[in-house]
N, CA, C and O of each residue as an XYZ file, in Angstrom:
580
protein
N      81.616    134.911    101.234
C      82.723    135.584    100.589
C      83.629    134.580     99.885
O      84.405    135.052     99.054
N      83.645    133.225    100.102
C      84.541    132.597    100.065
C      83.914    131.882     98.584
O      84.816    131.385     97.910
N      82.870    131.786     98.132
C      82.330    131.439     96.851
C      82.765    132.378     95.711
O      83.305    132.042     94.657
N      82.389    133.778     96.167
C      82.597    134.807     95.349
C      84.146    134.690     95.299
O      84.396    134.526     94.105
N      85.241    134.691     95.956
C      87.027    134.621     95.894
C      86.696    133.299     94.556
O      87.125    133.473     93.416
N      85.978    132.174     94.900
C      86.346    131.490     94.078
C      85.684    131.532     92.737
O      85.997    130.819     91.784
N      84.758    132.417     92.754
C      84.586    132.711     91.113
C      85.041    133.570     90.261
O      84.815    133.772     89.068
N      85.847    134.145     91.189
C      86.556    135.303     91.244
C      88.197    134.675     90.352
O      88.870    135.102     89.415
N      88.265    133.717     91.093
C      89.221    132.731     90.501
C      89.301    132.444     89.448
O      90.202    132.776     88.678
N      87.975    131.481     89.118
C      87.588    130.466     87.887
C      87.531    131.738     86.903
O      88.460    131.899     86.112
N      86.434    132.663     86.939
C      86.612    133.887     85.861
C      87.782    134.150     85.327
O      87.863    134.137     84.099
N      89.286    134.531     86.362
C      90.602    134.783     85.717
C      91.140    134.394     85.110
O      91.699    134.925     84.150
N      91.177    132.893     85.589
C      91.738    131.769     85.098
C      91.229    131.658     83.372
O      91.960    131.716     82.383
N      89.464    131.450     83.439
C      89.145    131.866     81.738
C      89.426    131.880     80.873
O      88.699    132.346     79.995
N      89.427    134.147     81.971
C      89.955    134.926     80.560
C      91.467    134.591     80.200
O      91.769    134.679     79.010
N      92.347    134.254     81.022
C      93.874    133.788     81.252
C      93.788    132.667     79.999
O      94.897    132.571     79.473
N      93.101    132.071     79.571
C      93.143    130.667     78.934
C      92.449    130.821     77.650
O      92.635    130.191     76.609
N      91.504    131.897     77.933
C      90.868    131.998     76.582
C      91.552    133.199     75.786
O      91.199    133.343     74.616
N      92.602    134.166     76.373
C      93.250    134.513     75.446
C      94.328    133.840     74.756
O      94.988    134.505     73.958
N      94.629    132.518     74.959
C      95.597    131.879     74.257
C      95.046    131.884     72.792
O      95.773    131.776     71.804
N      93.640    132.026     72.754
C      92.978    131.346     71.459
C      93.581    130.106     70.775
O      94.067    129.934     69.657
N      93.417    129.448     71.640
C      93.749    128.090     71.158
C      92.455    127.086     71.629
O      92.479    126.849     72.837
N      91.357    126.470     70.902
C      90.239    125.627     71.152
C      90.545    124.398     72.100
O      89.919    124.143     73.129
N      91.868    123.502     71.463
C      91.963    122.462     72.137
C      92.364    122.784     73.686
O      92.056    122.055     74.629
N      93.211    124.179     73.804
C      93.388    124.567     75.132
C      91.868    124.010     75.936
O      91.319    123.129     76.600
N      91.774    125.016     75.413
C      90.380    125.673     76.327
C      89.166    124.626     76.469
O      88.336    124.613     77.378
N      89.260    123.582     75.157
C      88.020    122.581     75.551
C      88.791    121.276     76.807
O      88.187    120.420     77.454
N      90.120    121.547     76.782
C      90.263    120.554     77.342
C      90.470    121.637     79.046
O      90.902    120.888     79.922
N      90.373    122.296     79.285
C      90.174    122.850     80.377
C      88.794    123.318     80.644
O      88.686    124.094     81.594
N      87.655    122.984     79.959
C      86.357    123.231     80.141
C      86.368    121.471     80.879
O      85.918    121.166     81.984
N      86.886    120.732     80.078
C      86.773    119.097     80.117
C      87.312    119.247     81.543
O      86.465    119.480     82.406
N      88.081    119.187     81.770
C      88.996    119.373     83.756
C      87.843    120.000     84.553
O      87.267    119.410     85.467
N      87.526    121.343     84.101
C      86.249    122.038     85.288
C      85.157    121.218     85.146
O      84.394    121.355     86.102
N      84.678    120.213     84.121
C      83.422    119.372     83.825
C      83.579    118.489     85.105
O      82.490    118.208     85.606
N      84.616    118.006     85.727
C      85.138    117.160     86.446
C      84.622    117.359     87.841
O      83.885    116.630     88.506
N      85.281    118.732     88.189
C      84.618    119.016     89.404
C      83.245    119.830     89.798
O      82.660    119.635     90.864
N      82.832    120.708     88.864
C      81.654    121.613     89.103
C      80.709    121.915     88.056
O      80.753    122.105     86.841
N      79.861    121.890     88.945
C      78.560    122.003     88.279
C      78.632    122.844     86.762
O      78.952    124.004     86.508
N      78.186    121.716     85.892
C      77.842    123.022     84.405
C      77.314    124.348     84.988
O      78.020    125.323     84.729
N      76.112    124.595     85.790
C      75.809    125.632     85.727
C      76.835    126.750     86.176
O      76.680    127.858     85.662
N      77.655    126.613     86.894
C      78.779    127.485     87.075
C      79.484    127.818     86.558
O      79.969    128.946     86.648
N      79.968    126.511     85.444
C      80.635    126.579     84.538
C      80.183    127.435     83.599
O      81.157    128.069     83.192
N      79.301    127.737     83.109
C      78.549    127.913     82.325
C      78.535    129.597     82.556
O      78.886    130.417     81.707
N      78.089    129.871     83.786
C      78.335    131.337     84.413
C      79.391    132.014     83.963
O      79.545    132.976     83.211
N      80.516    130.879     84.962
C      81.570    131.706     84.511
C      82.199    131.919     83.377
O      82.884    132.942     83.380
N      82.202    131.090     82.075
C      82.679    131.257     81.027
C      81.362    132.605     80.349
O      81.754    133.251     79.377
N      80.166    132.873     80.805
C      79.747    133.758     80.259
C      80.141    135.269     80.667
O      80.339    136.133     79.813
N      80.226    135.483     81.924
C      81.187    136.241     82.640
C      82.608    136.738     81.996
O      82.716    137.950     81.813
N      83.714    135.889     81.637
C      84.378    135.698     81.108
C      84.336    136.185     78.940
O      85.170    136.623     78.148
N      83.376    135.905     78.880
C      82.764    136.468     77.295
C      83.040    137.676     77.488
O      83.732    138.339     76.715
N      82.405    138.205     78.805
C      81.588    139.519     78.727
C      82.506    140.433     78.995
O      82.473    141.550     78.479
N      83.423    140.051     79.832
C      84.533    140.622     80.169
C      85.197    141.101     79.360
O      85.656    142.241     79.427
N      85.399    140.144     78.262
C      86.642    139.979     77.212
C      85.852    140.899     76.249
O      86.538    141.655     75.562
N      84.608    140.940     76.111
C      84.056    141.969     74.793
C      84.802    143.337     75.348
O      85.471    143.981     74.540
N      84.690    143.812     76.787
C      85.302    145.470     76.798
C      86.720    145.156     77.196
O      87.275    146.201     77.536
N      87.306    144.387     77.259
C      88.812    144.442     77.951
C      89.586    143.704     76.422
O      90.652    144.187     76.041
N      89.101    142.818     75.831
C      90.031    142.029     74.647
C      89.220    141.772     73.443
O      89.075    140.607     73.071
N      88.690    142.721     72.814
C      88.461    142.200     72.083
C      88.858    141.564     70.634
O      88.086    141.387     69.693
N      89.853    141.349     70.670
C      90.759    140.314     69.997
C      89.715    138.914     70.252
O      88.651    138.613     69.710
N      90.413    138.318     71.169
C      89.815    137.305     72.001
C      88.153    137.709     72.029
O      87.705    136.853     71.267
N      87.414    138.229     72.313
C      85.816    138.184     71.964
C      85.557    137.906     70.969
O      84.669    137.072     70.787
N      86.226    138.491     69.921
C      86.250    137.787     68.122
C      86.460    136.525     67.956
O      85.712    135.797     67.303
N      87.671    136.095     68.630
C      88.115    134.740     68.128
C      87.013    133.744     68.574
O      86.656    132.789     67.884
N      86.258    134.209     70.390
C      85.350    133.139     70.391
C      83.955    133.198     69.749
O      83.041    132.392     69.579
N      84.145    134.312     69.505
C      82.639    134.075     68.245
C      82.813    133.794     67.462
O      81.772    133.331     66.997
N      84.143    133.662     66.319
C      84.084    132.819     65.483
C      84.844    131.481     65.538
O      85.377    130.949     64.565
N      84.826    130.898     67.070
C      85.498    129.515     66.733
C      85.054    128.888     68.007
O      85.719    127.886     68.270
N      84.015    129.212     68.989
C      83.387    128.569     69.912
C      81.733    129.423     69.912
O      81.218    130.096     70.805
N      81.327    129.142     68.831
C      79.978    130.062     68.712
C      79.212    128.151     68.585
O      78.119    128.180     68.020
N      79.484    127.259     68.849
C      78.745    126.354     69.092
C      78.604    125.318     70.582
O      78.042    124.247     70.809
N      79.710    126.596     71.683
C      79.286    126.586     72.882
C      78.166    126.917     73.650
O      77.400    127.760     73.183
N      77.834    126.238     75.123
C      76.556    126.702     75.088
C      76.606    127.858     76.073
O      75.585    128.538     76.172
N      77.718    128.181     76.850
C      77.457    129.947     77.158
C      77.273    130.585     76.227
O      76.383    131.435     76.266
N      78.141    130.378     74.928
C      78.263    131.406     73.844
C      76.651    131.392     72.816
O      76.301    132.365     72.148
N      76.110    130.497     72.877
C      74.662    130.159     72.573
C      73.690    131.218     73.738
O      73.168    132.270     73.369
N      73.604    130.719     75.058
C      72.902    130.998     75.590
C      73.180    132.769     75.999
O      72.183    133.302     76.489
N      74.176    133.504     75.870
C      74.207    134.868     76.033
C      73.600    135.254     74.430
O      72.920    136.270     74.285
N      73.855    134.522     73.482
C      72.905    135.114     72.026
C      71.212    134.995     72.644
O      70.421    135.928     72.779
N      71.024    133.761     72.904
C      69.635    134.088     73.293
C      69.628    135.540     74.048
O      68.915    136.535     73.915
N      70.384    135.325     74.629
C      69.499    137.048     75.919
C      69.674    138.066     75.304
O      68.941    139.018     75.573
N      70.557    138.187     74.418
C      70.859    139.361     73.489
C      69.669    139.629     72.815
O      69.074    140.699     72.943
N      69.243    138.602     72.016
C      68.108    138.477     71.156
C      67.186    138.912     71.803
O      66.275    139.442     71.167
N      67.094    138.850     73.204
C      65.383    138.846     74.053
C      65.837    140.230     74.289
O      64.975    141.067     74.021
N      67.307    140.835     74.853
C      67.150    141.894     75.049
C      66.976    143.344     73.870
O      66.519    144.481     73.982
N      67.619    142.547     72.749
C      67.144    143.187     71.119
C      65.596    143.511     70.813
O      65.180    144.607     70.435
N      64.982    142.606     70.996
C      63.967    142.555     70.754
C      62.335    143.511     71.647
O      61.313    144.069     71.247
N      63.113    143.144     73.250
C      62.519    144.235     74.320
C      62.714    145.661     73.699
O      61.870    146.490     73.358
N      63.952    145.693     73.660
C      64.047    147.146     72.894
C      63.683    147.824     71.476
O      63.862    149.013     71.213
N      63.140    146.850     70.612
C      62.419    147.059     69.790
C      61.263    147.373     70.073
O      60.904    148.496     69.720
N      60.321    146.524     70.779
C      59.036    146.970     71.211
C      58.924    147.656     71.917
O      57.705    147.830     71.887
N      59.352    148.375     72.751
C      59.595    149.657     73.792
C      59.511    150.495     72.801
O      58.417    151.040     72.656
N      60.818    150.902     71.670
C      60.844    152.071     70.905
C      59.657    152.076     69.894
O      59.588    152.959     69.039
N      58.661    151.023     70.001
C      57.419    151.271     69.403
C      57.492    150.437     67.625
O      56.785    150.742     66.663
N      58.375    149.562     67.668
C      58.825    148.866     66.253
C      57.601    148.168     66.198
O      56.783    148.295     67.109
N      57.333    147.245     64.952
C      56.404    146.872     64.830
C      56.741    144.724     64.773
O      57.156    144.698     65.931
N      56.791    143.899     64.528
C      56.949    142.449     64.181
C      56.742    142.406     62.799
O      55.678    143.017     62.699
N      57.042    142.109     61.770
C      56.711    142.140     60.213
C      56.579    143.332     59.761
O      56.396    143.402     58.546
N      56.615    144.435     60.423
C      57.209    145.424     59.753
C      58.438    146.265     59.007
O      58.833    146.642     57.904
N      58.807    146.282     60.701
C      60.517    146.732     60.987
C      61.024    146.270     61.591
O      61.757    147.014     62.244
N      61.135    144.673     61.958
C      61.747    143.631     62.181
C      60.949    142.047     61.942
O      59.768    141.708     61.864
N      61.872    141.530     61.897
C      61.678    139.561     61.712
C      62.898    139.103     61.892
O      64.070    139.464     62.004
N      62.057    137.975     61.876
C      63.720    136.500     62.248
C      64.296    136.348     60.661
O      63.713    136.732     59.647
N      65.541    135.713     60.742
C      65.849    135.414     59.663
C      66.005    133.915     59.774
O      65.709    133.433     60.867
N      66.514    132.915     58.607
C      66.584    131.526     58.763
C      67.131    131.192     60.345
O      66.606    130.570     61.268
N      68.420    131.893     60.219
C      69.644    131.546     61.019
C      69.524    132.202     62.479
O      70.535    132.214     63.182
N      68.021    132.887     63.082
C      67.591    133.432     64.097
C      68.010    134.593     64.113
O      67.365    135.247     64.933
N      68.848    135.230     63.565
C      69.111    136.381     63.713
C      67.964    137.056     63.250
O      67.139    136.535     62.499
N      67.875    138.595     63.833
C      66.794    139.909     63.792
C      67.214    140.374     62.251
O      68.407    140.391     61.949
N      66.395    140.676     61.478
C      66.451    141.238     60.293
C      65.510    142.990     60.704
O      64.385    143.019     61.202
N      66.019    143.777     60.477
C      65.606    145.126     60.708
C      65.834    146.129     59.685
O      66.720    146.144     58.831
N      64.730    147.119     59.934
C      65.123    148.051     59.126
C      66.339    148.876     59.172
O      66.650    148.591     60.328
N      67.250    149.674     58.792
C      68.492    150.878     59.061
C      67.880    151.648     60.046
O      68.625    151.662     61.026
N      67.124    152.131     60.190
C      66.123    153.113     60.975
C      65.843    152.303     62.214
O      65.959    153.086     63.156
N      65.538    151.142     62.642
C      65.513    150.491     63.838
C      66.781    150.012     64.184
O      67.166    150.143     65.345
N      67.492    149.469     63.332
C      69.004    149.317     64.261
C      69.349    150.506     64.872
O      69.128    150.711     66.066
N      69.909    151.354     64.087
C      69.981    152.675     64.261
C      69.820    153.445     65.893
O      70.628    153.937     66.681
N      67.993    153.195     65.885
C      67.629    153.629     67.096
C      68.052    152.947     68.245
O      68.366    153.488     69.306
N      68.054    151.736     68.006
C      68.057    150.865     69.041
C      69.590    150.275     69.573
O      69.800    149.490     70.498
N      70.790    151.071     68.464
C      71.896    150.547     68.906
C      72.864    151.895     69.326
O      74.057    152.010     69.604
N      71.539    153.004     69.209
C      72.084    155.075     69.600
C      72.656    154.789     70.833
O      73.810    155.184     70.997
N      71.847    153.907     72.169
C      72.106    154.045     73.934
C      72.481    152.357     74.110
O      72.279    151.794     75.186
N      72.974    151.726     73.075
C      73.576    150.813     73.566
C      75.334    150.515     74.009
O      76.276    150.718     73.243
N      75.442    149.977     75.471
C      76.230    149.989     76.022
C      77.624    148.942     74.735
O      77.252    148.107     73.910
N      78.867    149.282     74.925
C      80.308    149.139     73.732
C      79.917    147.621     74.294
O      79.313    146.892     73.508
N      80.230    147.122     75.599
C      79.784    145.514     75.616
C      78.858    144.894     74.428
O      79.230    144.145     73.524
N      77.542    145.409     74.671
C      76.444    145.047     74.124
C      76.270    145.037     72.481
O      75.715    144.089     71.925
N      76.665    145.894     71.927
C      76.760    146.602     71.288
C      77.468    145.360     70.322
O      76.784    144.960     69.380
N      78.856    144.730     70.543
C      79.739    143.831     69.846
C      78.950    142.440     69.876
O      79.308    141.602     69.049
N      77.701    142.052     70.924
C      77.216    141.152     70.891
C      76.045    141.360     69.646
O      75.817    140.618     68.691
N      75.644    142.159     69.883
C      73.900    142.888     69.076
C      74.213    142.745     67.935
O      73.406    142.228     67.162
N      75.980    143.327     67.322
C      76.056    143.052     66.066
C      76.386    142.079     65.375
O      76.834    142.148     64.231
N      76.163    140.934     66.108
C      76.166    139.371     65.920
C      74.599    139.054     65.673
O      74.246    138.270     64.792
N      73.675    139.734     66.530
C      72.070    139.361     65.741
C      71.708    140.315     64.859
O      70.828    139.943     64.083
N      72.043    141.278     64.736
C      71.608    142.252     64.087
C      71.448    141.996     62.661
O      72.414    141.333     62.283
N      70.596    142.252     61.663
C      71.179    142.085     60.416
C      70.012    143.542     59.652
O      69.020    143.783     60.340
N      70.116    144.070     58.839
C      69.783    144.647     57.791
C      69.600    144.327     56.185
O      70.591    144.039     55.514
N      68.633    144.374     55.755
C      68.372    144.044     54.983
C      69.526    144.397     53.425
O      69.719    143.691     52.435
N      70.176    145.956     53.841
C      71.710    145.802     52.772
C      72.849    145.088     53.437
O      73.896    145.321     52.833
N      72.963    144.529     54.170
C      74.491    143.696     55.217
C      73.667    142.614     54.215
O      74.323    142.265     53.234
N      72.355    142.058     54.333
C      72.078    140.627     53.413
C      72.982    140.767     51.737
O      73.803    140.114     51.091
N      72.183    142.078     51.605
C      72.505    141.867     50.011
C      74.157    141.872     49.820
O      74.693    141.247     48.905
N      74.644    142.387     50.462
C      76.449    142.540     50.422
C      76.936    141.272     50.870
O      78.166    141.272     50.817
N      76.355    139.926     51.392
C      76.464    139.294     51.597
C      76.350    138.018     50.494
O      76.949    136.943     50.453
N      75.323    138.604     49.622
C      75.014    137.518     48.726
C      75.314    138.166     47.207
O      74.934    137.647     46.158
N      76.054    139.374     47.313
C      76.864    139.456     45.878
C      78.308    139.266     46.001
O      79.023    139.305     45.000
């Protein structure tokens, strides 16, 4: 019980720090927890802390995707997104080079018709992450006029 109180802790503390949206805050209090505990915890809990903040702030879920998206919780929950994007593509019967591919930048390139399906039963958490891999082939073109 006494692990869980204390991640219970480190999580609050976080989200407490990562709504300042301030980088130097927060890297230099990643730098302090580097001190005593294990990355992998670290690592936990700041993903924990993401996940949190997508349904409770998302103010703050924005700010760290666009200004700590070269962290490696914030890296490594895109991977699972991606794996879990992608499970759910092949479940609903999508095809690989059909109605989806990678794009340069790893993101899923899909048809309207497979996002669509695949983002109908996705959970409001998930959902703010997915549309970080997600891309469509008109989001490209609106992008490059």
């Amino acid at each position: 019980m006494k692990d869980l109180e204390l991640f219970n802790f480190h999580l609050e503390r976080a989200i407490y720090i990562l709504k300042f949206q301030d980088r130097k805050l927060v890297e230099a209090w990643v730098y302090e927890l580097n001190q005593n505990l294990e990355p992998e915890y670290i690592e936990s809990c700041l993903t924990a802390a993401i996940l949190e903040l997508s349904n409770t702030h998302p103010d703050t879920f924005h700010w760290i995707l666009d200004h700590l998206s070269d962290w490696t919780p914030y890296q490594q929950l895109l991977e699972a997104v991606t794996r879990f994007a992608l499970k759910k593509l092949i479940q609903q019967g999508f095809m690989p080079g059909e109605e989806f591919s990678f794009t340069a930048d790893s993101k899923i390139l899909l048809t309207e018709n497979a996002k669509a399906v695949i983002m109908k039963d996705t959970a409001k958490t998930d959902s703010l992450l997915m549309e970080k891999i997600l891309v469509t082939p008109q989001q490209i073109y609106l992008l490059t006029t």
